[in-house]
Structure formats: C-alpha cells, structure tokens
N, C-alpha and C positions, 0 to 999 in steps of 0.2 A: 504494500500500500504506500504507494506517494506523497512526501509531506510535501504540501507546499504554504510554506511563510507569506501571513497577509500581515500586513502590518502599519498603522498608521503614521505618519509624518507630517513635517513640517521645515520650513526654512531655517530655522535654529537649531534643528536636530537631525536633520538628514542622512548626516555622514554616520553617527552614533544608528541611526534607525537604518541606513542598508548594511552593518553590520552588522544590527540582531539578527536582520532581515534573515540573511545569509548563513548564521551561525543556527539558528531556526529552523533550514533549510537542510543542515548539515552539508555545508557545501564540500568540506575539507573530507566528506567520506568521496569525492568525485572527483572534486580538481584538485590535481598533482600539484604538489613543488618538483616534481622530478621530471616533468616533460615541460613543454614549451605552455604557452596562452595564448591563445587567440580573440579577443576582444571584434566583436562585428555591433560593429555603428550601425544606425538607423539612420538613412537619410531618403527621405520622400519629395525632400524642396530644396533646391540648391541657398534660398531666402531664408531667411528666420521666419517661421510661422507657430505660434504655441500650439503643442500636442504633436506637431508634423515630425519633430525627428529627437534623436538620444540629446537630452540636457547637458550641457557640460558638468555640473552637478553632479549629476547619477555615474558619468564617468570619474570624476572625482574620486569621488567616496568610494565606486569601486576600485579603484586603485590605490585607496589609502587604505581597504581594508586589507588585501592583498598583499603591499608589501607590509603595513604591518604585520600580517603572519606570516612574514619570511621566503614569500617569493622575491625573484629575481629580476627586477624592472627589464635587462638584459634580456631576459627570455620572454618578454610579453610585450606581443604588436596588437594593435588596432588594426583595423580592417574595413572598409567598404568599400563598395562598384560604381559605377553610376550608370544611368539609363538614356534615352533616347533625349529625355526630357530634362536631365538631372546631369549639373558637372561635379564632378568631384572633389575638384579644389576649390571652387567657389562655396560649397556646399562643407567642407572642413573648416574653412575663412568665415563664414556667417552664422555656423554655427558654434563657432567659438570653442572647437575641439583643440585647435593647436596652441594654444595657451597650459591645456593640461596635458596634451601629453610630453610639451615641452618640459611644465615645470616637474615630472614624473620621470621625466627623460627613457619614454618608451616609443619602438619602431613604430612609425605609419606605412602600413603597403596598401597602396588605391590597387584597388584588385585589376584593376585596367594595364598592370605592368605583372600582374604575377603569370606564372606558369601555369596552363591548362593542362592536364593529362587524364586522361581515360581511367575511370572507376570501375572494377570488376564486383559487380553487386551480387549477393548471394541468392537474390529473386528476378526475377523482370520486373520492371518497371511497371504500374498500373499505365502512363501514354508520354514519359519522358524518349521512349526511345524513339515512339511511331512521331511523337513533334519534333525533335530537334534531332535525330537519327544518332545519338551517341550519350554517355553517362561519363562528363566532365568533371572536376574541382582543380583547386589551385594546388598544387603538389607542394604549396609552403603553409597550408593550413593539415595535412594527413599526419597525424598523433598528438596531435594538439588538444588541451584542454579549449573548447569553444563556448566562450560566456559572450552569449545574445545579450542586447540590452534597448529591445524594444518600446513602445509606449504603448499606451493601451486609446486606440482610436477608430473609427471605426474605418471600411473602406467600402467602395462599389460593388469590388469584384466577389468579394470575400467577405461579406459583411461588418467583420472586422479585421485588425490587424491583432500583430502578437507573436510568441518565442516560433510557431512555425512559419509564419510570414514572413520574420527577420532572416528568414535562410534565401529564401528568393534573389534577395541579392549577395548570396554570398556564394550560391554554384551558379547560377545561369549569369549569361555575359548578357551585352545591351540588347540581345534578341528574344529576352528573355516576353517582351509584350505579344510571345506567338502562345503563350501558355494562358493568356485569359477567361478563354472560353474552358478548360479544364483545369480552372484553377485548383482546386480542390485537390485533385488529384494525386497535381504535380507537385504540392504542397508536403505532400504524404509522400511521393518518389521522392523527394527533396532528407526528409526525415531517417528515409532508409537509409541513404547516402551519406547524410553527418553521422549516424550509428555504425559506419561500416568503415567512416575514413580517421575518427578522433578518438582520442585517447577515453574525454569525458565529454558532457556537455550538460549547461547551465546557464538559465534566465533569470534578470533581474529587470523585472515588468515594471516601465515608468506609469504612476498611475498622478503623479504628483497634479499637474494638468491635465486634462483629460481632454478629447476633441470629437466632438457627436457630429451628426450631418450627414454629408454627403462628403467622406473623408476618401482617401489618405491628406487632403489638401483643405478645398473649400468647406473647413468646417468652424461652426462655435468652440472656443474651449471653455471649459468649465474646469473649477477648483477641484479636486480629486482626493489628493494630501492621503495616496494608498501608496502601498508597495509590493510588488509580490517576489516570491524568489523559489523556486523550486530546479531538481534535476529533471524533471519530466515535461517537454514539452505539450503533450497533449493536456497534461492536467493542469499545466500555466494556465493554456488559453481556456479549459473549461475552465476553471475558475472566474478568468476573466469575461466569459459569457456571461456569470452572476453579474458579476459588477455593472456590467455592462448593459442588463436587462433584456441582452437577447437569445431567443431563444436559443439553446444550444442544437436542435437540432436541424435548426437552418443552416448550422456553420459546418457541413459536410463532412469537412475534415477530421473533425473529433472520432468520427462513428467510425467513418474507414481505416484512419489509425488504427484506432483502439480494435476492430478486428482484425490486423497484422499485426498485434502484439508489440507496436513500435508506442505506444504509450497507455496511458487510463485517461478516460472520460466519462467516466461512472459514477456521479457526486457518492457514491452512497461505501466507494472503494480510495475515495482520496481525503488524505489526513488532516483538518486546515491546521493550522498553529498560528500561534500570533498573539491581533489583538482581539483575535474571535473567535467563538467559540464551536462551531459550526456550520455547514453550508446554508443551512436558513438563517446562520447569524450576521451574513455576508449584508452588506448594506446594497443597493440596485439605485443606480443612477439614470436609470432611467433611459438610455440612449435610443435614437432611430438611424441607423445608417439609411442613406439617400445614394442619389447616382447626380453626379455634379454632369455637366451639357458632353462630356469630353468622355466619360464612362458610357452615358447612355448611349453618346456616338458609337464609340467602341464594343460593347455589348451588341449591339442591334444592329448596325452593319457586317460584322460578323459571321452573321448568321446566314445570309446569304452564301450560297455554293458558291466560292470561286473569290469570294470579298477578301479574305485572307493573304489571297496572292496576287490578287490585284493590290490593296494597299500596304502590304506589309511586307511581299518577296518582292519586290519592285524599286523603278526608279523612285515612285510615287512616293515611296514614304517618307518622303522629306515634309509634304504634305499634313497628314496629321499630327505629325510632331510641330511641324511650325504652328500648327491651326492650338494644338494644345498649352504651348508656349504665350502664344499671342493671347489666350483666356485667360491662364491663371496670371500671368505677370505682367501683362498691359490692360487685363478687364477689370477681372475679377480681386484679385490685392490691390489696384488704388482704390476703387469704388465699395470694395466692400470687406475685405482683409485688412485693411491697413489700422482701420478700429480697431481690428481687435489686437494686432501686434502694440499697437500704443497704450493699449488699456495693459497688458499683458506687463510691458514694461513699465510702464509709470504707476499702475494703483494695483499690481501684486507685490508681496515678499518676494515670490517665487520671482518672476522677475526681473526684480532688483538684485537677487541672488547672480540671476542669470549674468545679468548684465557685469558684474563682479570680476567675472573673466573676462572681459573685453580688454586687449592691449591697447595702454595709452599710445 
C-alpha cells in the first residue's frame, strides 16, 4: 500500500513543510545517495504564468532537503524539453530556475542537447510504438533517481496534469503533440519506461497555487497552500483527483495503470499521511478543466482521417504553432493573463516569495 504525504503549507514554512513532506513519504526508502538525480522541471509557458510551471521555491527546498541529507549536489541535474510552443531557455530565464540551481551549484541539461537511445521495454507498448515507431529516453537520465516536480493544474487533453504528465516531457522530443488524441495511453507507455530505465522514482506535487480552467495555460489560479509527495505515481495523481474535484474516473490513466501493475489508484489501497487523516478527509477545490480555443482546435481537427498529416507531418505545421503562439502570448496574456500574473505577484506571499529569486 502506497503512502502518499499531503501536507499543508505556507510561505514561511515551505522548505520545513516539503521536508516533512518527503520524510512522510519515506522518500530515502527510494532515492539513493549512491546513484545519480535527476530532477524534471515543469514547464508549460516559456512566460511566468501562476500554477503553469515548477516554482523556484519547490525546487529550492527540494534541494535543501536533499543535500541536507547528504546527497551530492555533483551528482544531481535538473532537466526539461521544450515543445513546439515552448523554449527552453526562455522558459528556465522566467521562471526563475537558474538562480537556484546556481546558488545549489547543480547541472542543467535542456533535454534538447541530451542523447536519445532506444528503450528495450519488457511489454509492448499500449500505441507508443504504432505513433512514433520507436521506444526512446535520454541515455543521461537510465539509473537515475527521477524526482518529478509537477503542479497540480488542470489541462484539455488530460483533464489534469500531474507526476504522470511530468514524464511527457521528459521521453518524447518536440513531436511529442502527435500523442494527443491517445493521451492517456501514452501517459501509461511513458510510466512503463521510467520503471524500466531509473534506478527510483519520486513526486513532489506543487499544490501551493493551484490553476482551474481551461489549463495547462489559460487558466485562474487559486491559493492551494497543499503539498503532496509520494513514490507512486499513479497514486500522486489519484490523490490529486481528490483535490482537485474531478472525477477520477475521467482521468483514464489511473485505471489502465493500475491494471498493468505500474501503480495504485484504489482510494481504499493508498495510505494518506500528513495533515489528514483520510481520503474523505482530503479537502476538494472544487476545479473544472475546460479546453482553451487552441485545444479545442487540436482535439477536433484531429479527428478527421488524414488531419494529423496534413497539419502535423507536414510543411504546415509551422501553422498551428504560430496560430497557438499568437493566442496565448499576443491575445490571451495581455487581455486576460496579465491580471492575474500581477495579482499573483503583488497581493500573494507566494508571490513575493517567488519573486525572491529574481536576479538583480
């Protein structure tokens, strides 16, 4: 049975609280001091947008609890991709990540320079191999302790995001938007893959702001001040389906795991610890994921015989990504984002925290 650590928080206590988090979690039964670390960022918006990507914060405190207990800053990188839509370095720059891993003095590899090599999986694939005709990762993450460190948001494709979501970008390269229509799936092929290439593996689920809507992007955030932290990725994210308010068995992924044995999604089989006492002690925020104009595009064009290779193996596809570009960061963040990045900054803690790490 899976514990996984919920735990309350706050700006004052953060770093002391993703160390209970974790200690809660029994993390040190999973991640080695004796192999390397692998740290995978969250990055959804190359922009600062609240709830959109890992807090400099959350990486913080994961790395002050870690090498307080005697890991080797030396042996532990950070890690993300970026996508069609998303750059890399802009998106490490505004979110304000290279400030701590400088001052932690740990490697960054943008997965966009590492080595792809061929994954020999102990099952087939449920449609990773029939979409993208091969079973890749980066041959500088294979025995690595891998600690995700996603938030808890909602999204289009997926209903929400979360410790299985966070893998997305960390095997599939920028063509990774052909796996839309079976997301779910390949979410769950993804899970086999980190089970078969890392030493361990471990999430620490930002709940600190939270982001309802029509996410990974155009969404409200709202106060959260949770934390979760568990070794089991499927039972992160049920978990996070409490919180979260939606049903768990919209979120595909849970069920199909959980019958390949690659995690639990059973409330009545996972352990909570924390600050509560229970899975009905869980508090429910209440969220509705939506489909922002760019998803619903994507979804529903799709479907069409032949739409896939017209917009997506083609010249064209320079197309949707511009068309994508030009909504979130010329429509949609002045006219209706930018509220809430200024509220986020000027009348939260959180924040003002954030902001904390910005280099003069």
């Amino acid at each position: 049975m899976p514990k996984v650590a919920v735990v309350k928080t706050s700006p004052k206590t953060i770093f002391d609280d993703i160390a209970r988090a974790m200690d809660l979690a029994e993390y040190d039964k999973f991640v080695s001091k004796d192999v390397a670390t692998t740290i995978k960022l969250n990055l959804s918006w190359s922009k600062l947008y609240p709830a959109c990507s890992t807090n400099p914060y959350i990486l913080d405190g994961l790395l002050r609890k870690l090498l307080s207990d005697g890991f080797d800053n030396g042996k532990i990188q950070a890690v993300e991709n970026e996508t069609v839509v998303t750059n890399i370095y802009a998106g490490v720059k505004n979110n304000n990540w290279y400030p701590v891993m400088k001052k932690h003095k740990i490697k960054f590899l943008p997965l966009i320079k590492a080595t792809y090599v061929n994954v020999d999986l102990p099952q087939k694939t449920l449609v990773m191999e029939d979409i993208f005709g091969e079973t890749i990762a980066p041959k500088e993450i294979f025995g690595t302790n891998i600690i995700h460190l996603p938030t808890i948001k909602t999204h289009g494709h997926t209903q929400m995001t979360g410790a299985m979501k966070d893998s997305f970008g960390l095997y599939l390269t920028k063509n990774r938007h052909l796996a839309h229509l079976k997301i779910h799936e390949i979410l769950v092929d993804l899970l086999l893959m980190q089970q078969t290439i890392s030493h361990s593996e471990f999430v620490l689920t930002d709940g600190t702001v939270m982001g309802d809507g029509p996410g990974p992007r155009t969404m409200v955030p709202k106060i959260g001040n949770l934390l979760i932290a568990t070794s089991d990725m499927v039972a992160a994210d049920t978990v996070q389906t409490r919180l979260m308010g939606i049903d768990q068995n919209c979120v595909h992924k849970l069920q199909i795991a959980n019958s390949l044995g690659l995690g639990e999604s059973d409330p009545e089989r996972i352990e909570i610890v924390g600050d509560y006492e229970s899975w009905k002690d869980l508090p429910n925020f209440h969220m509705k994921p939506g489909k922002s104009p760019v998803v619903a595009f994507n979804r529903g064009f799709l479907r069409f015989p032949g739409m896939e290779t017209f917009l997506f193996r083609s010249p064209l596809m320079w197309l949707p990504t511009q068309l994508s570009g030009l909504y979130h960061d010329g429509i949609w963040l002045p006219l209706k984002g930018r509220k809430w990045v200024k509220w986020f900054l000027e009348e939260t803690e959180w924040g003002k925290l954030w902001s904390s790490y910005s280099e003069k």
